[in-house]
C-alpha positions as CSV (number, residue, x, y, z in Angstrom):
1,X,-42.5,41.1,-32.2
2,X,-45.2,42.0,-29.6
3,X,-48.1,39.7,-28.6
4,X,-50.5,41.1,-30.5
5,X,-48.4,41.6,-34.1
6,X,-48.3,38.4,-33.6
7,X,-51.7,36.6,-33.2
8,X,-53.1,39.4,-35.9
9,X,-50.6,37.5,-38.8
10,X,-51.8,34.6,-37.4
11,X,-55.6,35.1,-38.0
12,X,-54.2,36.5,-41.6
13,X,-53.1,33.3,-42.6
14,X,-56.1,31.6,-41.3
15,X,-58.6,33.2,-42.7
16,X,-57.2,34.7,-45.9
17,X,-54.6,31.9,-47.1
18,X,-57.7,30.6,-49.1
19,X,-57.1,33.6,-51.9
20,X,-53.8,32.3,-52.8
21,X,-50.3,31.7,-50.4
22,X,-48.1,30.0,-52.9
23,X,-45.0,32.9,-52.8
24,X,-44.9,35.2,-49.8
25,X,-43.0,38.2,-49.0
26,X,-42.4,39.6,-45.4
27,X,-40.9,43.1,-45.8
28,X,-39.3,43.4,-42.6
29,X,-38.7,40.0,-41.3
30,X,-36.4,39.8,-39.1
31,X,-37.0,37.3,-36.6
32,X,-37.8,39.2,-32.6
33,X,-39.5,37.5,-30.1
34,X,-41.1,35.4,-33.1
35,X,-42.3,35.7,-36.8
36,X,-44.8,35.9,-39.2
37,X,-43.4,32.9,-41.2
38,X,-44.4,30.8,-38.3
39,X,-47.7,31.0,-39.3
40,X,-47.2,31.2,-43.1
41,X,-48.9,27.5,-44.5
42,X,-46.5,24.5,-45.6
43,X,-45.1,24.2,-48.5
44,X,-45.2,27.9,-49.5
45,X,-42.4,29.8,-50.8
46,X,-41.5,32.4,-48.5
47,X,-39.2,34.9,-49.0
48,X,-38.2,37.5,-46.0
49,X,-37.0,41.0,-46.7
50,X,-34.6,43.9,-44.4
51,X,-32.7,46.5,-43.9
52,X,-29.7,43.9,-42.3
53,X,-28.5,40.7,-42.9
54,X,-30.4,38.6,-39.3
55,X,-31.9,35.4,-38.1
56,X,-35.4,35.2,-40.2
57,X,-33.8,37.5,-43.2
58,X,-33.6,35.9,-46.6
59,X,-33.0,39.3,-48.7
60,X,-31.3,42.7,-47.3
61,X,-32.9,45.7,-49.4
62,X,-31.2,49.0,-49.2
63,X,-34.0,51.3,-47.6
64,X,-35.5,53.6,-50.7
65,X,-34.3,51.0,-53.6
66,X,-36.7,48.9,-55.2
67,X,-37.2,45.8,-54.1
68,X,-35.8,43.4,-56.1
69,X,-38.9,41.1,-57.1
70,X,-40.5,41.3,-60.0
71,X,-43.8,42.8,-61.0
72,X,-47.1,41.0,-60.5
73,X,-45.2,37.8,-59.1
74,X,-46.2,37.4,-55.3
75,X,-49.6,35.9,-54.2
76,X,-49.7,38.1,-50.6
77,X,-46.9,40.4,-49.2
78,X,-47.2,40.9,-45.4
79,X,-45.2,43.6,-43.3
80,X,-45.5,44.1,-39.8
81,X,-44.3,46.7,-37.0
82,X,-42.4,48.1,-40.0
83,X,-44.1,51.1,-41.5
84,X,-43.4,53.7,-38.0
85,X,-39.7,53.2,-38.8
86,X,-39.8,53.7,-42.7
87,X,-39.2,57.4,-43.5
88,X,-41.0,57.1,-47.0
89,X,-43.5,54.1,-45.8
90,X,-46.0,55.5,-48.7
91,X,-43.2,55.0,-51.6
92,X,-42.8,51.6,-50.1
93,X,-46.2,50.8,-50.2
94,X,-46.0,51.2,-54.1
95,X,-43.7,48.8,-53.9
96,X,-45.3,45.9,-52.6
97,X,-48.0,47.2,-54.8
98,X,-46.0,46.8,-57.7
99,X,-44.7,42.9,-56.8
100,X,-48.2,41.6,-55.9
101,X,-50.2,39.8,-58.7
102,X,-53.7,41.0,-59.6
103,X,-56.1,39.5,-57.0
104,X,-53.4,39.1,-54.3
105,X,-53.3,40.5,-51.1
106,X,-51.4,43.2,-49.1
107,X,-51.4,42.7,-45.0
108,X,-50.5,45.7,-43.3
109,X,-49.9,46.2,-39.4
110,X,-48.0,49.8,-38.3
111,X,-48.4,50.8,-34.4
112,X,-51.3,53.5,-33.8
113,X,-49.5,54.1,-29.8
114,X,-47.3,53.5,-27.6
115,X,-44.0,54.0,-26.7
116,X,-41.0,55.9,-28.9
117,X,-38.8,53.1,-30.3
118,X,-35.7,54.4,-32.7
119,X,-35.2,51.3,-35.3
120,X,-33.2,53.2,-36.4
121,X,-35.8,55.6,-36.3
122,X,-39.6,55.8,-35.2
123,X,-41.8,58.4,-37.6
124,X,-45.1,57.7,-37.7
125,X,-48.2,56.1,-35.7
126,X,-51.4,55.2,-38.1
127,X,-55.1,55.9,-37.4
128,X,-58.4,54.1,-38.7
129,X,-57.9,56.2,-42.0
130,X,-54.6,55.4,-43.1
131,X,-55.7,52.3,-44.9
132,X,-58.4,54.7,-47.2
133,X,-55.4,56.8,-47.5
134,X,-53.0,54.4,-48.9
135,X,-55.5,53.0,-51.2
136,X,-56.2,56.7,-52.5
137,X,-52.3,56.9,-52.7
138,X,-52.1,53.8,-54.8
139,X,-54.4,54.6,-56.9
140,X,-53.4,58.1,-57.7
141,X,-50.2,56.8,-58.7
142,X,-51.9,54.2,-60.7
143,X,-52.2,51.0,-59.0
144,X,-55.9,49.8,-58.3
145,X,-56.2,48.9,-55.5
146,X,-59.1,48.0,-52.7
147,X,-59.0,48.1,-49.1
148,X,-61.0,45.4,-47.6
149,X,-60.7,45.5,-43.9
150,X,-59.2,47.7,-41.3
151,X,-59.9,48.5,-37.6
152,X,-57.7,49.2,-34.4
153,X,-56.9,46.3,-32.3
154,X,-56.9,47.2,-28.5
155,X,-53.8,46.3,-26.4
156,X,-52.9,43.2,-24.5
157,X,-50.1,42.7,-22.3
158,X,-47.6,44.1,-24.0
159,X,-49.5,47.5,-24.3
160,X,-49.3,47.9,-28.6
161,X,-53.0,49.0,-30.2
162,X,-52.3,47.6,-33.8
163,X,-53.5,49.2,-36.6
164,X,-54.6,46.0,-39.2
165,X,-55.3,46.5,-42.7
166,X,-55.9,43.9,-45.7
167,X,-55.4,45.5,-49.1
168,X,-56.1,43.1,-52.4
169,X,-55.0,44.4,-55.8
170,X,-57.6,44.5,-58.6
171,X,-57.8,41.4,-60.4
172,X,-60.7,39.0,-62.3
173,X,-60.7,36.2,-59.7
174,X,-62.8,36.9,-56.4
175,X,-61.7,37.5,-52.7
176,X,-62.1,34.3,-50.7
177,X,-61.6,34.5,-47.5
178,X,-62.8,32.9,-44.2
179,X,-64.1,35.6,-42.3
180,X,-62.1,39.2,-40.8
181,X,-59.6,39.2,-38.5
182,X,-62.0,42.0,-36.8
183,X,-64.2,39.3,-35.9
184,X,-61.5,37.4,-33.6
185,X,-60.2,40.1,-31.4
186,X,-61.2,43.3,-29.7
187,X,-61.5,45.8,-32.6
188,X,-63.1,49.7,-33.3
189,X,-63.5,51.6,-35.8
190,X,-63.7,48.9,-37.9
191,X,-64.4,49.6,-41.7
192,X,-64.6,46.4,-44.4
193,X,-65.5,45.8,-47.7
194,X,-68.8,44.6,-47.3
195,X,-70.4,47.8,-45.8
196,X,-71.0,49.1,-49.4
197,X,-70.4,52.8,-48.1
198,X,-66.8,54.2,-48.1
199,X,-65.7,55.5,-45.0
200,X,-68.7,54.2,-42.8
201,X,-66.8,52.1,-39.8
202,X,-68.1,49.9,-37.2
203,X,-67.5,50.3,-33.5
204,X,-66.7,53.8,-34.2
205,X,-65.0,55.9,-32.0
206,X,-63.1,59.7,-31.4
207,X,-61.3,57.4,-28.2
208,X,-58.3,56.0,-29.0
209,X,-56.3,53.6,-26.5
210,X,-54.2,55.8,-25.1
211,X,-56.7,58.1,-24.5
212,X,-59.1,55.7,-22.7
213,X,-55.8,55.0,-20.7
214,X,-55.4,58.9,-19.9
215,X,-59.0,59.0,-19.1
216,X,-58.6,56.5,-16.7
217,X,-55.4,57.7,-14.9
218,X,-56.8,60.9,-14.7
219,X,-59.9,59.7,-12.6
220,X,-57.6,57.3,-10.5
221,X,-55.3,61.0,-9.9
222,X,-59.1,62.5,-8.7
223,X,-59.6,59.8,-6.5
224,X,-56.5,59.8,-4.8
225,X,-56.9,64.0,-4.6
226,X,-60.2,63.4,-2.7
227,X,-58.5,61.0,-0.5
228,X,-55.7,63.0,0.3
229,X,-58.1,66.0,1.6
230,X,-60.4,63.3,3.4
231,X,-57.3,62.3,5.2
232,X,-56.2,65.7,5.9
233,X,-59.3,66.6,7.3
234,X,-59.3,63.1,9.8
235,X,-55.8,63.8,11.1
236,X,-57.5,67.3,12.1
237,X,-60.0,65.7,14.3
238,X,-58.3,63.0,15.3
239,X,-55.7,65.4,16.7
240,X,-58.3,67.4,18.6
241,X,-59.1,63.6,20.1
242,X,-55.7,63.0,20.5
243,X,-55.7,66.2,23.0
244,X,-58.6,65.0,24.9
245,X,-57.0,61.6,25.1
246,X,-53.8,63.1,26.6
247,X,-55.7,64.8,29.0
248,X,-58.0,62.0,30.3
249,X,-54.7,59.2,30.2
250,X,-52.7,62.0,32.7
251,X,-55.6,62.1,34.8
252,X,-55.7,58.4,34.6
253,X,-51.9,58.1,35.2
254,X,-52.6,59.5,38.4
255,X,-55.0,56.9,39.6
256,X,-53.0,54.2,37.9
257,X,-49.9,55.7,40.9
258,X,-52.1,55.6,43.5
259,X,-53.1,51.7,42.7
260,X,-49.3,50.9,42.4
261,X,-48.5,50.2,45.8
262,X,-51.3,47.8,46.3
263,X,-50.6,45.9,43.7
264,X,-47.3,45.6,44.8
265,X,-48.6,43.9,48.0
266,X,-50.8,41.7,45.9
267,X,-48.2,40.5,43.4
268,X,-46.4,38.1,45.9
269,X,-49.2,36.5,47.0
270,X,-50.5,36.2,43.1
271,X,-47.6,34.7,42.2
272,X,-47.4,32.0,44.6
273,X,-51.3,31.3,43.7
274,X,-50.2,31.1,39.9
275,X,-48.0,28.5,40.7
276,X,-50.0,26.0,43.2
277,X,-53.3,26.7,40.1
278,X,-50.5,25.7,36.8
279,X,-49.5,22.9,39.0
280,X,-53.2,21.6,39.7
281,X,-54.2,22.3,35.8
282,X,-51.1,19.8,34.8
283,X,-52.8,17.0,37.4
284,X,-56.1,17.4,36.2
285,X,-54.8,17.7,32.6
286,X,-53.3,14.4,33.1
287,X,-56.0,12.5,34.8
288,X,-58.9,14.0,32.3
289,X,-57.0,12.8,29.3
290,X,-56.0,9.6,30.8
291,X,-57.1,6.0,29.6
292,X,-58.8,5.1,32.7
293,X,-60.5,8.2,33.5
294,X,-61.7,7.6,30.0
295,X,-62.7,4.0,30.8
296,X,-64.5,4.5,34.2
297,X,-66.6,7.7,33.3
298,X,-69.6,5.1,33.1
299,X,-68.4,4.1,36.7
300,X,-68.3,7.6,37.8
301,X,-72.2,8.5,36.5
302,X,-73.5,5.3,37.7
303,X,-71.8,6.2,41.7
304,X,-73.5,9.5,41.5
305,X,-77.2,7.8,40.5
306,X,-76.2,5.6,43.2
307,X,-76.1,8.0,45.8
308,X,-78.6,10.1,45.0
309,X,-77.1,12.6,42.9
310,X,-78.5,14.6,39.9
311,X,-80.3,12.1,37.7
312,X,-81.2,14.0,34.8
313,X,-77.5,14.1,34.3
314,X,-76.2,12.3,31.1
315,X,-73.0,9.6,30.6
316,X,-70.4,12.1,29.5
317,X,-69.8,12.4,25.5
318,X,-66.4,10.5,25.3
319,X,-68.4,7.4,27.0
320,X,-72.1,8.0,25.1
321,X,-70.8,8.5,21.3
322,X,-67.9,5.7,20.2
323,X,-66.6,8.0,17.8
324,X,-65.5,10.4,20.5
325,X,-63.5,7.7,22.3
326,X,-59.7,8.9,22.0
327,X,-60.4,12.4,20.2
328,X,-59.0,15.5,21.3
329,X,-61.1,18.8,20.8
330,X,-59.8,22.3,20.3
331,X,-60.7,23.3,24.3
332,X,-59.1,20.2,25.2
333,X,-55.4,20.5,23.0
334,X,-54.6,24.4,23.4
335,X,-50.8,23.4,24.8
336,X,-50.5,20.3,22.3
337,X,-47.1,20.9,20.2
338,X,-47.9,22.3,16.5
339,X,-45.7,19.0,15.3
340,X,-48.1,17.0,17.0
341,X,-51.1,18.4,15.6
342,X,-50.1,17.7,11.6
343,X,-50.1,14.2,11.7
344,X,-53.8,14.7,12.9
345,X,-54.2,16.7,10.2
346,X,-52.7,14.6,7.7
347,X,-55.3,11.6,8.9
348,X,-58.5,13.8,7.8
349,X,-56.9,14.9,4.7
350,X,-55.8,11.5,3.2
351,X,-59.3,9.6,4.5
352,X,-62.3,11.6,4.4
353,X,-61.6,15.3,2.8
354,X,-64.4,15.2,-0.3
355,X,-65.3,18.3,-2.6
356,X,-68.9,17.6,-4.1
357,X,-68.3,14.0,-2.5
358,X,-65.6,13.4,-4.3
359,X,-62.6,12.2,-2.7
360,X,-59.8,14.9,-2.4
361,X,-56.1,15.2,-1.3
362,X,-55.5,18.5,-0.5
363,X,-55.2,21.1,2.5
364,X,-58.3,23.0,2.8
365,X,-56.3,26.2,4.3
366,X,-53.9,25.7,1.2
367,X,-56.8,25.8,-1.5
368,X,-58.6,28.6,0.1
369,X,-54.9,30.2,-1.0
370,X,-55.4,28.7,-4.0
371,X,-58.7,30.5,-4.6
372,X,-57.8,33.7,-3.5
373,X,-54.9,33.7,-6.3
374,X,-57.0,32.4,-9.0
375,X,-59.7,35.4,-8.6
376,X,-57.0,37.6,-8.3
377,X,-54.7,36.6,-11.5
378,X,-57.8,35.4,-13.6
379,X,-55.4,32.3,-15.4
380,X,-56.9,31.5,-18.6
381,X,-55.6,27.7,-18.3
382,X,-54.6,26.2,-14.7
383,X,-52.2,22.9,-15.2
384,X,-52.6,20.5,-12.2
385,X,-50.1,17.9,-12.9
386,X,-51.6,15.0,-10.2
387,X,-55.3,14.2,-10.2
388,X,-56.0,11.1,-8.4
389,X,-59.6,11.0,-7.7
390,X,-60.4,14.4,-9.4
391,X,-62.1,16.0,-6.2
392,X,-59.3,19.3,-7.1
393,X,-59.5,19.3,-10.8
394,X,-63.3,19.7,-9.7
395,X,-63.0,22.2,-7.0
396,X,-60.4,24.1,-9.6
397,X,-63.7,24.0,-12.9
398,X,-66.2,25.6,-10.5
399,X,-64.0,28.0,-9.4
400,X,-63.8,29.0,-12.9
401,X,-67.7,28.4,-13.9
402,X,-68.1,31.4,-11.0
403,X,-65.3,33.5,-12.5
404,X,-67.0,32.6,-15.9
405,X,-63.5,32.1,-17.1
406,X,-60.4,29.4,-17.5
407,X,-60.6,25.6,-18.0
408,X,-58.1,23.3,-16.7
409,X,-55.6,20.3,-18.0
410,X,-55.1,17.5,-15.4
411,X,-52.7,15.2,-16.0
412,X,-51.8,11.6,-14.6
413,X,-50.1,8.4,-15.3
414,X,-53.7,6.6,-15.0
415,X,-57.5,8.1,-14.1
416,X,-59.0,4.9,-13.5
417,X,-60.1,6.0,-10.3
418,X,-61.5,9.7,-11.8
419,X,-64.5,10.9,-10.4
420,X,-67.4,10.7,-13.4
421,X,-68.3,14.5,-12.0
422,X,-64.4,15.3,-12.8
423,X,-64.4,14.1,-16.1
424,X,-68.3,15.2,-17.5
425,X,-67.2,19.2,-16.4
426,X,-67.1,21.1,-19.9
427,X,-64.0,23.4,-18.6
428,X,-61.7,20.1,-17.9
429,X,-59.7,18.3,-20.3
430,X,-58.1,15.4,-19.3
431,X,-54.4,13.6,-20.8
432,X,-53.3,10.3,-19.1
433,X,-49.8,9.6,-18.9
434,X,-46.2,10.4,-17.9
435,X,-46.3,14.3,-16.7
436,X,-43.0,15.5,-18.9
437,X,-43.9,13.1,-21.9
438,X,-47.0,14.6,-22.2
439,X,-45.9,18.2,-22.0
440,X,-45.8,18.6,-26.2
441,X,-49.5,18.0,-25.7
442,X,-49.9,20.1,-23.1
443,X,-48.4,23.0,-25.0
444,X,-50.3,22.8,-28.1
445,X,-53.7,22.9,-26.0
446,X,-52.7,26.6,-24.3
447,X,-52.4,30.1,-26.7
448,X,-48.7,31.6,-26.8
449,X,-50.7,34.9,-25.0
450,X,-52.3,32.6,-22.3
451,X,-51.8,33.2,-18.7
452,X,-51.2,29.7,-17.3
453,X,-50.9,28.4,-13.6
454,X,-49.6,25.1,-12.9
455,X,-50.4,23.0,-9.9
456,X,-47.5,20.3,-9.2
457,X,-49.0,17.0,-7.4
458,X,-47.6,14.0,-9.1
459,X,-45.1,11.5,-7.6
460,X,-43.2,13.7,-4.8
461,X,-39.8,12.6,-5.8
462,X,-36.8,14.9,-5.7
463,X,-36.2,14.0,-10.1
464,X,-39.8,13.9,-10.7
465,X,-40.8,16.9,-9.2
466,X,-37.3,18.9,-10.6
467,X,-38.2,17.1,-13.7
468,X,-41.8,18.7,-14.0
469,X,-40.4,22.4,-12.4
470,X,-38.1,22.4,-15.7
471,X,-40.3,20.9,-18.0
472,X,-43.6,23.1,-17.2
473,X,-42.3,26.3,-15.7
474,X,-42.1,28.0,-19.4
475,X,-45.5,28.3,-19.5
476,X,-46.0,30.4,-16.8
477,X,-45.6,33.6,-17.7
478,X,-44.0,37.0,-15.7
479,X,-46.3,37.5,-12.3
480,X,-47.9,33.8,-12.7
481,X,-47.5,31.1,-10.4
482,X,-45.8,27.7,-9.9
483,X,-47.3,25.4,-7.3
484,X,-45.2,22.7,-5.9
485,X,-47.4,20.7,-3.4
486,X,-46.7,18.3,-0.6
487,X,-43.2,20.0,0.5
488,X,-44.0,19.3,3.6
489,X,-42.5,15.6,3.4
490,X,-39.7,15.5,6.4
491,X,-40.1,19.1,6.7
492,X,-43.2,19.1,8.9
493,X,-44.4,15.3,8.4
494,X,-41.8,12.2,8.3
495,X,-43.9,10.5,5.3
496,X,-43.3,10.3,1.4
497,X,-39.4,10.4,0.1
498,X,-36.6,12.1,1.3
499,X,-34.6,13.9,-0.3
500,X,-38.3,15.3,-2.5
501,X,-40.3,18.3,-3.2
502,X,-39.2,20.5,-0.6
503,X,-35.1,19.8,-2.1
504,X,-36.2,19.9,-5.5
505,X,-37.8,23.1,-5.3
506,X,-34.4,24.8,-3.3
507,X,-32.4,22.9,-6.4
508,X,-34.4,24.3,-9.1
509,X,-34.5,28.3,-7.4
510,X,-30.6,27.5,-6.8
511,X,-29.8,26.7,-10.4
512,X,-30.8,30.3,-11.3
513,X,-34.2,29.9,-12.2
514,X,-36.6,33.0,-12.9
515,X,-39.1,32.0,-10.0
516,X,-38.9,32.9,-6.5
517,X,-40.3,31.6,-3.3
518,X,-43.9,33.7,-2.6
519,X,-43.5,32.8,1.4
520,X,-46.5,35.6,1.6
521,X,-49.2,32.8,0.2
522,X,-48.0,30.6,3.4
523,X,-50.4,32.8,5.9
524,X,-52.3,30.6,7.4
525,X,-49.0,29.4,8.8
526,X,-50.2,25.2,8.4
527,X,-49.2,24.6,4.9
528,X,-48.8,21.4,2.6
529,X,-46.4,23.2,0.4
530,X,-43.5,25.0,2.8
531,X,-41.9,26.9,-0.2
532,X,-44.0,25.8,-2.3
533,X,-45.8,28.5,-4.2
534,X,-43.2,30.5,-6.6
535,X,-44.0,33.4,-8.5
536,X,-42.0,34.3,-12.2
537,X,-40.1,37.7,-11.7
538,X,-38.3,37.7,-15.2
539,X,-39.3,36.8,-18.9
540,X,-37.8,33.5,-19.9
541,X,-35.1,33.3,-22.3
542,X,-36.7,31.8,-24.5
C-alpha cells in the first residue's frame, strides 16, 4: 500500500466512523506495506476479502462470484488500490452495493496515474467523474445510491494521485460525519454533497498530475536546450580567445627563454638566502613566543622611553590587555600542528559557545553543516537525542521559524538545566528520560509519511550510542540523515570514552545496516563528528 492509500483510509475512519463502523468489509485486503484495518476503530468486526489466501486475508472470493455476505448486513465496505486490477470493477461495485445496509457507506480509492502495475492485471485509471458514474451505474441497476465526496488527491513520495470517493446507500438515518477527507490533504476537482448542484467541483481543473509533471519536464528540457546553444556559442568565442592566447603565451615563451639563464645565476645565491632567512624566522619565532619575552615587554617599552625613543608608542597588547597574556593569534600560529589546534578549539566550545545566550555544546563549522542540510531536505521533525542546556534545540526551532516549517523532539535523561528560551519555543517538544525507553513516545509524536532527521548527542558510549543508532535509525527515511556527534573522542581529541561514538558508528555500518558514511558533509575538514553524518540509501525492512 502506498503512502497516500494509506493516510486517505485513515482520515476515512476519522472522520466518517461516526455513521456506523460496527462490521467492516475490506474488498481487497491483503496486507502490503500496511493496511486499512490498522486504522479501522476497536472492537469492530472486520472482515478482509481477496483473490488469494495472504497475511491480512480473512475470505478468498473467486474474482466475478458474488461475494459471500449477505444483503444489507455491513455498516461501511472500504476497498483500496483494487478497482485498476478488477476487469469488471463496475459489476463489483453492485456488489458491495448489495452487502451494505441502508445508510452505510462505500469508501472507494482506484489510482487516476502512474505507473503500469500487472496484479495480475492493471485496466483502468479513474478521473474526478467516475464516482457520478458509478452512482448513475448503481442506480440504473437499482440500487440508490448517493455520492457524497470525491476529488483527486495529488501525489506524495511515492508518486500515486488517488482518486477518493465516499458513497452512502439510501437509508432513513442521516450522514454524520466529521468533516471531508478533501479538507485534510491536497485535493482538485473536488465535488461533495453539500454543493447542492450535481457535477459542480471545487478546485476544478483540465490538469491532471501527470500532466502538471509533463508540463514541468518539458520546460526543464527548454531550459537545458537554451543552455546547450548558450554554451555552444561560448566555446565559439572562447576558442577565438584561446588563439589569441596561444599567440601572446609563444611570444611570451620567448621572453620567459631569454630570462632563464639569469635566473639560473640567481637561484644559488636565493637558495642560500632562503636558508640563513627560515633559520632567523625559527629564532625570532622562539624568542617572540617565549615566557620572558612575554614578561619583559614592559621592560622593553619603559628602555626605549628611557632613552629617548618614540613616546607616543603604546606597552604592546600581550602586556596592556590580561586576557591576551598566553593567547596565540591566527598571524602568530600559521605552522602550529592541526592536533594542536583542537584542543583549543574544544576549550571555546565546552566554556563560552552561546546561541541567543544560551549556553551551547556544539562545533559552529559542524552546525553551519547542519543548516545547510536542513534547508536543503526540509525535515518535517528533527530528533536531537542530547539537549543539555538547550542552546541547539534553540538554534535547530529558528532554523525552522525561517523555513516556516519542522518542529523538533529533544530528548534527555534530565532538563533541569534547560534554557527557559528552549523550552517556551512553540516548534519544540520536550520528553525527559532514558533515549531508547522513550523511543515508543517518540514514534507516536512523528506521521508514518514524515521526513525525520535525528541528531545523536547523548552519553558517547560505544552501547549507548549503538543502542540509540538501532533504536532511532527506522525513522529516518531513504535520502534522510543520521547524525552521530562527538566521534571525534580519541580520534582527534583524547577525551570522553574509548572504545565510543566513532566504534559504534563503524559497528553499526558493519552489521549491514542501510546507512552510509556521507564523508562529503565533513568539508570544512575540523569536524566534531569524523564519520559521523550517515545518509539512508535503502528502504528498511520493515
Amino acid at each position: 500500500m502506498h503512502d497516500t492509500a494509506y493516510e486517505h483510509g485513515r482520515l476515512f475512519f476519522e472522520l466518517y466512523s461516526s455513521n456506523g463502523c460496527d462490521k467492516v468489509v475490506d474488498l481487497g485486503s491483503q496486507d502490503v506495506n500496511g493496511s486499512l484495518r490498522d486504522h479501522c476503530p476497536p472492537g469492530a468486526c472486520y472482515i478482509g476479502l481477496d483473490v488469494i489466501a495472504a497475511n491480512g486475508v480473512d475470505v478468498v472470493v473467486d474474482p466475478g462470484r458474488a461475494l459471500p455476505i449477505a444483503s444489507d448486513s455491513i455498516d461501511a465496505v472500504v476497498t483500496s488500490s483494487a478497482f485498476e486490477h478488477d476487469i469488471l470493477f463496475w459489476d463489483t461495485f453492485l456488489q458491495l452495493a448489495r452487502i451494505v445496509r441502508p445508510g452505510g457507506l462505500i469508501y472507494v480509492n482506484a489510482p487516476s496515474n502512474h505507473t503500469f502495475h500487472r496484479y495480475p492485471l492493471d485496466c483502468w485509471r479513474f478521473y474526478p467523474d467516475a464516482g457520478v458514474a458509478l452512482v448513475r451505474w448503481a442506480q440504473r441497476s437499482g440500487c440508490p445510491l448517493e455520492l457524497i465526496e470525491s476529488f483527486i488527491a495529488q501525489p506524495k513520495q511515492d508518486g500515486w494521485a488517488d482518486f477518493i470517493a465516499v458513497f452512502r446507500k439510501s437509508g432513513d438515518s442521516g450522514l454524520r460525519r466529521a468533516g471531508r477527507i478533501a479538507e485534510h490533504t491536497r485535493a482538485s476537482n473536488v465535488y461533495d454533497i453539500e454543493l447542492k448542484c450535481e457535477g459542480a467541483l471545487q478546485a476544478e481543473t483540465e490538469h491532471m498530475p501527470d500532466m502538471l509533471i509533463a508540463e514541468g519536464l518539458r520546460a526543464d528540457l527548454a531550459a537545458v536546450e537554451a543552455a546547450q546553444q548558450e554554451a555552444m556559442r561560448r566555446t565559439s568565442m572562447l576558442s577565438a580567445e584561446l588563439s589569441t592566447a596561444q599567440s601572446e603565451a609563444n611570444a611570451l615563451g620567448r621572453k620567459v627563454r631569454m630570462t632563464a639563464e639569469r635566473i639560473a645565476e640567481l637561484e644559488s645565491a636565493l637558495a642560500d638566502a632562503g636558508a640563513q632567512l627560515s633559520a632567523a624566522k625559527d629564532a625570532i619565532h622562539t624568542i617572540w613566543n617565549s615566557t620572558s619575552w612575554r614578561v619583559t615587554a614592559g621592560l622593553r617599552w619603559l628602555g626605549r622611553r628611557m632613552h629617548g625613543k618614540d613616546a607616543s608608542q603604546q606597552i604592546p597588547l600581550e602586556i596592556e590587555t590580561t586576557t591576551g597574556i598566553g593567547m596565540a593569534f591566527l598571524e602568530q600560529s600559521l605552522d602550529i600542528k592541526l592536533r594542536d589546534v583542537l584542543p583549543t578549539m574544544q576549550h571555546r566550545i565546552v566554556s563560552t559557545t552561546t546561541y541567543f545566550g544560551v549556553q551551547t555544546l556544539k562545533n559552529p563549522l559542524d552546525f553551519w553543516v547542519y543548516q545547510e542540510l536542513i534547508t536543503r531536505l526540509r525535515p518535517d521533525v528533527i530528533v536531537e537525542v542530547g539537549n543539555r542546556f538547550g542552546g541547539s534545540a534553540l538554534a535547530l526551532a529558528h532554523l525552522c521559524d525561517l523555513m516556516g516549517h519542522g518542529r523538533i523532539v529533544g530528548l534527555d535523561v534530565d532538563h533541569s538545566q534547560l534554557s527557559s528560551l528552549t523550552r517556551a519555543h512553540k516548534r519544540v517538544s520536550l520528553i525527559e528520560g532514558d533515549a531508547c525507553g522513550s523511543f515508543p513516545a517518540v514514534r507516536a509524536m512523528i506521521g508514518p509519511a514524515e521526513q525525520v532527521l535525528v541528531i545523536e548527542d547523548s552519553a558517547h558510549t560505544f552501547e549507548n550510542t549503538l543502542n540509540v543508532l538501532n533504536t532511532f535509525s527506522p525513522l529516518v527515511q531513504l535520502g534522510g540523515y543520521f547524525i552521530v556527534e562527538d566521534s571525534i573522542c580519541h580520534h582527534g581529541l583524547e577525551v570522553g570514552p574509548h572504545p565510543g561514538p566513532f566504534e559504534a558508528i563503524e559497528a553499526f555500518i558493519a552489521a549491514g545496516s542501510d546507512f552510509v558514511v556521507d564523508r562529503e558533509m565533513e568539508s570544512f575538514l575540523i569536524t566534531w563528528n569524523p564519520k559521523g553524518f550517515l545518509r539512508r540509501t535503502s528502504a528498511s525492512p520493515g
